[in-house]
N, C-alpha and C positions, 0 to 999 in steps of 0.2 A: 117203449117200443116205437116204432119209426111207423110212420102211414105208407103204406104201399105203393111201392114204387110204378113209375107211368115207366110201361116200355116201349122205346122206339126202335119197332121192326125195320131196319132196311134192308131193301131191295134193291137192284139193279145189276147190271153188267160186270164182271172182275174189269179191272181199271176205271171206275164211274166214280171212285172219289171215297166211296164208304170209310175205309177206315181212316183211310184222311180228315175227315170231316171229323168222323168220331173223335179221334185223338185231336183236333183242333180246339173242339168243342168243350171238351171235359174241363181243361182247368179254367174254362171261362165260366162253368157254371157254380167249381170249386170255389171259387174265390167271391161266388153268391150265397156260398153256404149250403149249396145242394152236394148231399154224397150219389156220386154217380160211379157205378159199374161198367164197364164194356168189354162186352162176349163177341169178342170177334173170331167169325165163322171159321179163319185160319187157325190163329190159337188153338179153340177148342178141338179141331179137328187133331190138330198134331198133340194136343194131353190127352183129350178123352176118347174121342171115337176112329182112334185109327186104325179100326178094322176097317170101316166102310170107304166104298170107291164113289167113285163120282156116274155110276147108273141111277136114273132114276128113280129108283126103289131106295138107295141109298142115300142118296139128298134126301129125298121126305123123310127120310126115317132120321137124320141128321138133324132136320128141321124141326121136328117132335122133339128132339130130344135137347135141342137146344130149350124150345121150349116152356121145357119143362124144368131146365135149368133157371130157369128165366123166374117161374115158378117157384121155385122152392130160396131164390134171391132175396124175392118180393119185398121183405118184412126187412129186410136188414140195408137197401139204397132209397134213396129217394127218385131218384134216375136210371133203367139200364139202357144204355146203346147200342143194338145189335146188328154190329154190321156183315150183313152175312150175304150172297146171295140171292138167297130163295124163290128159282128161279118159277115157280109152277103158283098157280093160283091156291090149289088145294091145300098145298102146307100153308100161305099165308092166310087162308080161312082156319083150317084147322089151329094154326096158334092165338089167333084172332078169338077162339071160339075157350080154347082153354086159358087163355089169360085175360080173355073180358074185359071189364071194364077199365079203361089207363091205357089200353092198346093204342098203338097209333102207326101203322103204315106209312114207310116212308121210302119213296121212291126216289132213286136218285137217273134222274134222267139224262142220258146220256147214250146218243146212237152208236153203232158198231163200229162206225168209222174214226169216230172222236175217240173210242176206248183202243182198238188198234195205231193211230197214231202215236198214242201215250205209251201201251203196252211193257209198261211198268214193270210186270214181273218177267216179261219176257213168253207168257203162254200164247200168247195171238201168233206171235213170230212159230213159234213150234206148234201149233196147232195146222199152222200156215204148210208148214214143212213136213208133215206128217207125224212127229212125232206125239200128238193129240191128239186122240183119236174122236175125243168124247166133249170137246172144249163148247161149256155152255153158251150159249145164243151167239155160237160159230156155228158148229157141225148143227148138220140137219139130223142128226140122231139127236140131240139135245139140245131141245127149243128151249127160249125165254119168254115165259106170257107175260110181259108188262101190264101192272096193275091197274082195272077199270076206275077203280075211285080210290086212288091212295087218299090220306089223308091232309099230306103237304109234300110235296115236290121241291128237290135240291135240282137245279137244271144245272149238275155239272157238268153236262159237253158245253153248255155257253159261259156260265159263269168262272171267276177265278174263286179258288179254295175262300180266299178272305170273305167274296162276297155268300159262298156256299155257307161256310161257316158262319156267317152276321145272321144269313138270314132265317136257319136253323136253329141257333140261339135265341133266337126273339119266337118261332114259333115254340119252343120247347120252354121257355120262362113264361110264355104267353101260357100254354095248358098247364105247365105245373105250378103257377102263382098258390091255386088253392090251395097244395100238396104241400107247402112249406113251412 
């Protein structure tokens, strides 16, 4: 049986790099030998929980339930990647609190303006235009609390993906050395 995997919760902004970085990442750590998972908050949304909308009640319950997914992984990667959101502090304690010890908060920092420039999938623009009504750490109906003490910061409004991903890599080989 495999030692329990360390998960890296991300946070930040849609367009701040998350699953980029993720899927950067992974077969750099593959070709170390690490088996790594990644639960990206889109994905999961579109297999498992596409009942829930994007109110507040439904992210946190989204975020549990990733979770908990996360959870029940544990025993089978050495690595999970989770690039999701999670825009509220609550659900990042609350996952913080069910998956204990190997947690690690990871913010991808990156201001509104940098993620709008990029606007990648196109939501900032229709958010913009009104077709959004509810566009997290846009609309004043749904705030983004950026995290008081993550754990390690990807500063991708400054950095390039390369260097996001170098520096990611070295903190994530750096805490799972033990784990391998």
């Amino acid at each position: 049986m495999k030692n329990r995997a360390r998960v890296f919760w991300f946070t930040g902004l849609s367009g701040s790099g998350k699953s980029t970085v993720a899927k950067s990442v992974k077969p750099l750590l593959e070709v170390e030998g690490y088996s790594v998972l990644i639960l990206d908050g889109d994905e999961v949304r579109k297999k498992l929980h596409l009942d829930l909308g994007f109110s507040e009640q439904d992210i946190k319950k989204n975020n549990i339930l990733i979770a908990e997914l996360c959870r029940s992984c544990r025993c089978d990667y050495d690595i999970i990647l989770v690039p999701i959101i999670s825009p509220y502090v609550y659900s990042r304690q609350q996952a913080r609190e069910l998956l204990g010890e190997g947690f690690f908060e990871i913010y991808f920092s990156a201001d509104l303006h940098s993620v709008m420039k990029r606007d990648v999938k196109g939501l900032y623009t229709k958010a913009k235009n009104g077709e959004i009504n509810n566009m997290i750490g846009y609309s004043p109906s749904n705030i983004y609390e950026p995290p008081l003490h993550p754990d390690f910061v990807v500063n991708s409004g400054h950095d390039s993906v390369k260097k996001s991903t170098r520096d990611f890599y070295q903190f994530i080989v750096t805490t799972s050395a033990v784990q391998k």
